[in-house]
Each structure stands twice: as structure tokens, then as C-alpha cells.
N, C-alpha and C positions, 0 to 999 in steps of 0.2 A: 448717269446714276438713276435707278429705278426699284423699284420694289421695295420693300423694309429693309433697314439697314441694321447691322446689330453693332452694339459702342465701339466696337474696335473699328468698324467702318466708318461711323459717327467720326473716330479722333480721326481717323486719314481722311475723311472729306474736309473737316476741320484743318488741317495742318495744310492742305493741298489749297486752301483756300475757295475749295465748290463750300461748300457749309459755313457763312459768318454769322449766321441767328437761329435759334432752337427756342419753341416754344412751349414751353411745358403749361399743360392745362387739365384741370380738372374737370368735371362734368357733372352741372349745377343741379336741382331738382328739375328744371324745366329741359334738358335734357343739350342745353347748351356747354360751349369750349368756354374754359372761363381761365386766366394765368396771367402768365408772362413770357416777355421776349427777353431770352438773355444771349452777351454776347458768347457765341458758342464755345472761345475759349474756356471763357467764366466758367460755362456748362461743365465740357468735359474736366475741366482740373478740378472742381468742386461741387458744382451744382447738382450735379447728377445724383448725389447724395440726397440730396434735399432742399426743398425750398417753402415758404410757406403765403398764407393766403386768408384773408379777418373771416372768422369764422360766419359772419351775418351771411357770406355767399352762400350757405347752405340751408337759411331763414330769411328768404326775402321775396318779394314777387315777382312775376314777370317785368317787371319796371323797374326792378334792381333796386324798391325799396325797404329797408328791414322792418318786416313785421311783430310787432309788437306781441306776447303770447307765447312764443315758444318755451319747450323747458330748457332748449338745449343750447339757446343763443339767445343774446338779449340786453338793453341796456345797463339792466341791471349786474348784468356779470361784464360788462366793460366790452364786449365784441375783442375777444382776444383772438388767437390764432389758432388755424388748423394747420396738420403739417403735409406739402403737398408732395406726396414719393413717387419719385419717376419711375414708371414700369420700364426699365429699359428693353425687352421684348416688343414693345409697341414703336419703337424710335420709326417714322417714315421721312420721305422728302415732299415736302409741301411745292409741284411742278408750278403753280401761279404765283408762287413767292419767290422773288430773288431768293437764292442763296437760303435757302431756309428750311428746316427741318422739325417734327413735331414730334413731342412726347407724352402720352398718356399720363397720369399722375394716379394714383389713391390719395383720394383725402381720408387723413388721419388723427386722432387725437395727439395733441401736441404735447400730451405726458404720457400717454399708455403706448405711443407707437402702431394700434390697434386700428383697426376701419374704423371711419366716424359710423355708429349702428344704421344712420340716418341718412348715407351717402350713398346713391344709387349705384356707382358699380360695387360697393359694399355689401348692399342689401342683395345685389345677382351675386355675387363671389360667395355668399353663406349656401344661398339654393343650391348652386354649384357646389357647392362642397356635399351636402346632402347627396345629391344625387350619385359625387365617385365615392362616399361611403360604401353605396350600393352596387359598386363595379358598373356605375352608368357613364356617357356623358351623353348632353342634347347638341344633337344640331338647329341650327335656326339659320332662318334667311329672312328678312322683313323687305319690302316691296315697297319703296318710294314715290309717292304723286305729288307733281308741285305744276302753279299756274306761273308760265312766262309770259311776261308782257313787255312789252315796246314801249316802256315808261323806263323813267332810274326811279330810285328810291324817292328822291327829295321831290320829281314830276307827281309822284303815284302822292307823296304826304302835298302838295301843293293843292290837289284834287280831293284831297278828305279821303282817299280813299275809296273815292266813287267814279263810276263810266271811267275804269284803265280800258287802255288798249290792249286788249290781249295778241300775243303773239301770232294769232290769226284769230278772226273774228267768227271763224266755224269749227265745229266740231271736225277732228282728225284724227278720230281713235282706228289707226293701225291702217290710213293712208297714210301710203308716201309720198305724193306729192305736195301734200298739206307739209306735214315734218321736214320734206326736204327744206322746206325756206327760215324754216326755225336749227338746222342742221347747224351752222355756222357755231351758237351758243352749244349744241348739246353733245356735236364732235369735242368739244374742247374737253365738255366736263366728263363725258365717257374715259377719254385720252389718258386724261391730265388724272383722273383718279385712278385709273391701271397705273398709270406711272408711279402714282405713289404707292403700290402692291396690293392695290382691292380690284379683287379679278370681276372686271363688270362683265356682266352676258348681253345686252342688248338694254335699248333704252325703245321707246314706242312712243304715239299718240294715245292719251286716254281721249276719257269721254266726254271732255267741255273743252271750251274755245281756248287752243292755245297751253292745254292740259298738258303734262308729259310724267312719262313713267321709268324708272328708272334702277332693273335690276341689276344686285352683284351674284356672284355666286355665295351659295349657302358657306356656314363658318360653324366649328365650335362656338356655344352659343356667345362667351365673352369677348371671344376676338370681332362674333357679328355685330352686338354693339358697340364698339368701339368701330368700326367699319360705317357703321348706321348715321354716328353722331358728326366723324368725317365728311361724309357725303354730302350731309347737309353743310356744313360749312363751306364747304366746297363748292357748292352748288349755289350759293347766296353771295361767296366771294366773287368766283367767276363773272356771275351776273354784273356783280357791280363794276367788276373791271370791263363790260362787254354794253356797259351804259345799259342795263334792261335791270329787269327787277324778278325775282318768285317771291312766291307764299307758299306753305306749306301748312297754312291756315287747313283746319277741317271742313267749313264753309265760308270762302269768303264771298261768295254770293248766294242767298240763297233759292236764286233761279236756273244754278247752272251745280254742277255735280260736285260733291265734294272730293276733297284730299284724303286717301287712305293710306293707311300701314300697313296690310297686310301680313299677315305672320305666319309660318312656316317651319313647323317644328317637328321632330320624331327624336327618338332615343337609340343611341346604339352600347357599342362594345366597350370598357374602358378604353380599349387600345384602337377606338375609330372603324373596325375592318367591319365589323355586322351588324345590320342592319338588326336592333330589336322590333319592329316595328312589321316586318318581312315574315307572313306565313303562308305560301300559296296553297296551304289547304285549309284554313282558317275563314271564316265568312268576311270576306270582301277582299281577301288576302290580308288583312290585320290580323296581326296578333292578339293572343288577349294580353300582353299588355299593353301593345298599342290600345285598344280595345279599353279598357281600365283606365291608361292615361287618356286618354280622348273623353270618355266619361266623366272622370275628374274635371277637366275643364269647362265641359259643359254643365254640370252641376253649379260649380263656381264662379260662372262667370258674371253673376249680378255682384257679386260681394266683390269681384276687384277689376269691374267695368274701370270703375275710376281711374285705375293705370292706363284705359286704353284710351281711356276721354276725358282728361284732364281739365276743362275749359268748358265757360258757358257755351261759347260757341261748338266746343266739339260733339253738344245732342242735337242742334241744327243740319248735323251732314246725316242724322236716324229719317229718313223719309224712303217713303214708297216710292219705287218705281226708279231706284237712283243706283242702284247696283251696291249701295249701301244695305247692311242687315237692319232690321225690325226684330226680328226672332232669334232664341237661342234654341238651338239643335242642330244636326249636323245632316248634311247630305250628301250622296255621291256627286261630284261636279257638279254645283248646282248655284249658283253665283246670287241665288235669293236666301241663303239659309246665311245662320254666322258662324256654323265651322263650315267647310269641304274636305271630304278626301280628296288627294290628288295625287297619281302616281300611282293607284290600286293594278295589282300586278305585277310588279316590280318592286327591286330595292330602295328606291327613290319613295316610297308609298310614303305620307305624311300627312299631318291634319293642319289644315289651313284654316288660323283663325282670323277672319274679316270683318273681325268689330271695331277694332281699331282706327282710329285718324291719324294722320301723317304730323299731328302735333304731339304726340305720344313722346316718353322719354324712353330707349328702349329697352334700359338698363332694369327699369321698373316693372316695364310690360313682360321681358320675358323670365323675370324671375316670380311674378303674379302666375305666371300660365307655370313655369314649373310646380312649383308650391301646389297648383291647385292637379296639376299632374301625378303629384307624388300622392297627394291624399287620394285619387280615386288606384292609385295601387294599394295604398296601404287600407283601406276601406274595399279594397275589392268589387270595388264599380261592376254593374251590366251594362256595357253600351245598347241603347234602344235601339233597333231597326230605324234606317234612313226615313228622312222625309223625302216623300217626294210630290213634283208638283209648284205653285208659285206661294212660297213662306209668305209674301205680303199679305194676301188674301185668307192663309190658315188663322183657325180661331181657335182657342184653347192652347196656345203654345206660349211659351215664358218669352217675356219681350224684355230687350236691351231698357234699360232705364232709362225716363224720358227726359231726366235733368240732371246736372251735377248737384243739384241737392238730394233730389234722389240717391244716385250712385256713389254721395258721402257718408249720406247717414247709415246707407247699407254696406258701404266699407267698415265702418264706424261699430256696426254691430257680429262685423264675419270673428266667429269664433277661430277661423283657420287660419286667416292671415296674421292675425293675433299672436296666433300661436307658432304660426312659420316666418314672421317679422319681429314679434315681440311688440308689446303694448305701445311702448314710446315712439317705437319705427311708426307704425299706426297713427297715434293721437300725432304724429308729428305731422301727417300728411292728412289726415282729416285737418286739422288747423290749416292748413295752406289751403283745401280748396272749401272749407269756411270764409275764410278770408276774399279768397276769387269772387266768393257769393256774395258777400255785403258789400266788395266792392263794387259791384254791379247793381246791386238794389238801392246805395246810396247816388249813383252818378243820376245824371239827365240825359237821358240818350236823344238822338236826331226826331224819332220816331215818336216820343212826346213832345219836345217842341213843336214838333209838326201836327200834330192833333190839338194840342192845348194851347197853344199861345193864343191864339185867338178867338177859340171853339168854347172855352169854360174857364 
């Protein structure tokens, strides 16, 4: 049994006994599987209908705990329920789990039936819809980095988190002998994820010790994150079942290259077959509306960094000389800028945005780059001539924001996402990474015990 499976298949794996647990999960603001395992009979004779989930899952931190502030969730309204509906289009077979099967959910209001406004495949299913107004749909592919190490989870927390062993102690971006000894983990998760029907194209050595990269093929932009948020779980299950550990942290050292996302977008046909993006007599082979959408997002992209850097840590992977962006503009092939064209010439041609960290949620990031897409059509964007040359060293160019408090309060004031999210979507997630912040300015980090304890 292989690929996605659709409910009639679901009930005969079921019946046949390959299928005894289906887990149906939603997808939390941080861009994680969040639910339940039920018994799969349960599932197909009822459950499939619906199930539900305390509403604080979609007002809480990364530490899973509820934050105090929301308008939408709170003690004061008792943390009641949201209602979690199975896409059953999404059903796959989870290959590292016995007998087990997974389902996609929309979180929903528990009286209107509606997308919670605030739930991130919600908040991509609206853009989406915008866009086949328009006789559009986007393709997207986002591009995974995560750091393997020769620790388990509970070795790497025994160590604070300091001097892991990384999967190899050197850099192996795109040797193979290096990767061949880390092959054993990355065969599996390649495998074991085509089997569950995410067509992977190759995985690689990135650029720090022990790094690994790991592409699927491009998707309708919804099916690609729900592909995106699999992967990872996938990718962190395995681990643990193979005694090793990843991150997918944006820097978890900041001596060695950070974790990106990659993102990978163009527009075509409602019906998938042409390429809008596609003009070989057009300047660079772009369309103007690719040309217009590319503009847009470069215009936009200070106002919803914050989708793509969610985390104090995710401004520490903005450094020079790391194959990380500094600047916002775009260039032909050019791995210093933070968009690229790639694929100029062909129908494959698409704008590659490289601001992003592999902590990103991607349900959030790529309906941020839609939104900010639509607006430079409907404002009629000029794309500027490339840059070209090394972006770290240009002066006068608009630079990625240098903090998450930067990248809130300029969330906090984008007139467009406002208006392409709506205000509450907005003040919902400026609150969340408010909160990231003052949890971070109240703690005591390593790094002032270690100056102060005994210096002042």
C-alpha cells in the first residue's frame, strides 16, 4: 500500500486489517501535526465526519502553553472547542508507523462550521480562493534543511543543547562520500515519504556539518503544505526511531550555516496546463505577470518577513557570507539576493524566495507571498532590472529586518495584509510573536550568567 489513499480505500485497508489507527491532525500556528489517534474502525464508521480539539491549540506557544491576550481564545471564554474536519482528499499511510494512516483536518468554528479566520491552512485556503477567482492557481515547492546528529533527543537535551555530534563533523555540501555514511537515516526518509505519495526528487549535503537537504516535487500550492508539514514529522519521527536527532531550527549554531525554507512559487492555468509565468519573448523570459507578481513580493516583503521568521532565533540565520539573504531584490541565479529567478527560458521559469528559515509554518509563508503577489498585479508593479554582483556588500538596498521585533511591529502596521488577512487574522499573530518577545527579554539566558555572575 503506497501513495494516498482515498476513503474507499481507507475502509478496505481497514477491513483487511493493513489499517488499525488513523490520525487525524490539524496544523497548529507553529506549523506542527497536532490531534488524535483513533481506532480506524471508529474512524471510518464515524469519525471521519468529525472530531474536535480545545480551542487554546490555536493560542499558545511553542511550549504548548496558553497565552493569556488573545481575542479569540482565553480563560475567560472557558477554552472550549474547535471542530477538527477531516479532509478526506489528504488520507495517506504513515510507512514508519505500524498499521497507521493520516488525515489532514480544517480547524473550524464549532458553531459556524466556517475556517477558524486564525488557522493557517484557513488563512492559505482564503488566498487560494482569491487567486481561482481570478482563473489562477499557484504552484509552490519549499526546499527543506535540517541538521542530523549522532545524538537521540534525550543525549542532545542531557548536553543543554551544546557541542552535538553532528552526523559528520565536516562540511558535505553535495559530496558523496560524506552523505554516503549518513545515507542509512536519509534512504529511509526519502523511501518511507514517496511511499506515503510525496514524490521526493533527491535529498543532498548542504553547507554545515552534518546538514542535509531535502527536496519533493513542486504541488498545487495547498497540497504543497500539507506535503511540507508531513515531511517534517517524518523527518523527526524517523530520527527518533533510527536513535539520531534533527533540527530544523533556523540557527542552531551560530558558527555554522543556518536551516532554510526555500520557496518556489509561479502562477499558471485554472486547469494546471500553462505556465503564466512562461513568455520567451518577454525580458528574462517572464511574463509581465510573472514580472508584476515578483514585484509584489518584493515590495512586500518587510511587512510579512514575519511569516518567514517567526522566532528570535530565525534573524540569527540574516548573516553575511552564509548563503543566507541580507537584501530584498531579486536576481538572475544569484544565491546572494532574496528572491532568484530559476528556470529562465523554460516553462519551469519561477521566483525563488530565499528569506525564509526551515522554522517557517508553510501554510502562513505561502499565502503571505500570494497576497503580496496578488497586490503587485492588482497595483501593476514594474519589476526593477536584476541585481547583479554580491547583495551582501550592495549599499542602498532594502534589508530583510534585523529582528522579530522589527518584523512585528512592521507586520503590525502592513496596510495589505490587513486587508488580505483581515485585522484580527493580524492582531492574532502580531500577539503571538509579541509574546515570543517578552518571553525572551524576561528569561536569563547562558550568555548573561556567563558575563555576570561573577563580573558585576
Amino acid at each position: 500500500m503506497a501513495g494516498k489513499l482515498s476513503f474507499d480505500q481507507l475502509k478496505s485497508a481497514v477491513a483487511s486489517g493493513e489499517i488499525d489507527t488513523v490520525l487525524t491532525a490539524s496544523v497548529d500556528m507553529q506549523g506542527r501535526l497536532i490531534g488524535k489517534r483513533f481506532v480506524a474502525q471508529f474512524f471510518v464508521d464515524s469519525a471521519y465526519e468529525e472530531t474536535h480539539g480545545c480551542n487554546y491549540l490555536m493560542a499558545d506557544d511553542i511550549d504548548m502553553e496558553p497565552v493569556p491576550g488573545y481575542k479569540a481564545a482565553s480563560w475567560s471564554k472557558g477554552y472550549g472547542d474547535f471542530v477538527m474536519k477531516p479532509d478526506l482528499s489528504t488520507i495517506r499511510p504513515v510507512p514508519w508507523l505500524e498499521k497507521t494512516a493520516l488525515v489532514i483536518c480544517d480547524a473550524q468554528d464549532h458553531h459556524t462550521r466556517e475556517d477558524l479566520p486564525h488557522s493557517p491552512r484557513g488563512i492559505l485556503r482564503r488566498q487560494l480562493k482569491r487567486l481561482e477567482e481570478r482563473g489562477y492557481i499557484a504552484y509552490f515547492a519549499s526546499e527543506l534543511e535540517f541538521f542530523l546528529f549522532s545524538e537521540t533527543y534525550a543525549t542532545a537535551r542531557d548536553k543543554y543543547w551544546q557541542k552535538l555530534d553532528t552526523a559528520s563533523p565536516y562540511i558535505g555540501d553535495y559530496l558523496i562520500d560524506i552523505t554516503s555514511k549518513e545515507e542509512g537515516y536519509m534512504r529511509r526518509l526519502r523511501n518511507e515519504l514517496s511511499a506515503a505519495g510525496i514524490p521526493i526528487e533527491c535529498s543532498k549535503g548542504e553547507w554545515g556539518p552534518g546538514q542535509e537537504e531535502i527536496n519533493g516535487r513542486y504541488a498545487e500550492a495547498l497540497e504543497m503544505a500539507d506535503r511540507h508539514v508531513f515531511m517534517k514529522n517524518g523527518a523527526k519521527e524517523i530520527a527518533h526511531q533510527e536513535g539520531k536527532a534533527v533540527t530544523f531550527m533556523a540557527k542552531y549554531n551560530y558558527d555554522l550555516a543556518g536551516n532554510s525554507s526555500h520557496i518556489h512559487n509561479s502562477v499558471w492555468s485554472a486547469d494546471g496546463k500553462t505556465p503564466l509565468f512562461f513568455d520567451k519573448n518577454a525580458p528574462w523570459t517572464l511574463s509581465e505577470l510573472g514580472r508584476q507578481w515578483s514585484a509584489g513580493q518584493i515590495k512586500y516583503a518587510r511587512e510579512y518577513t514575519y511569516f518567514l521568521a517567526p522566532y528570535i532565533n530565525s534573524y540569527k540565520r540574516f548573516q553575511a557570507g552564509t548563503f543566507a539573504p541580507t537584501k530584498i531584490m531579486w536576481s538572475e541565479d544569484n544565491r546572494t539576493a532574496g528572491f532568484r529567478l530559476c528556470g529562465e527560458g523554460s516553462k519551469a521559469i519561477r521566483m525563488e524566495c530565499r528569506i525564509g528559515g526551515a522554522d517557517l509554518n508553510p501554510y502562513l509563508a505561502f499565502a503571505a507571498l500570494i497576497a503580496a503577489g496578488l497586490a503587485g498585479l492588482d497595483e501593476k508593479l514594474e519589476l526593477q532590472k536584476p541585481f547583479v554582483g554580491d547583495a551582501y556588500q550592495a549599499s542602498r538596498l532594502p534589508e530583510i529586518p534585523k529582528t522579530l521585533r522589527d518584523a512585528t511591529e512592521t507586520l503590525n502596521k502592513s496596510k495589505l495584509l490587513r486587508q488580505a488577512f483581515g485585522d484580527d487574522v493580524v492582531d492574532h499573530y502580531v500577539h503571538t510573536a509579541r509574546w515570543e518577545q517578552m518571553e525572551y527579554d524576561r528569561r536569563i539566558t547562558d550568555w548573561e550568567l556567563h558575563r555576570g555572575f561573577e563580573r558585576y
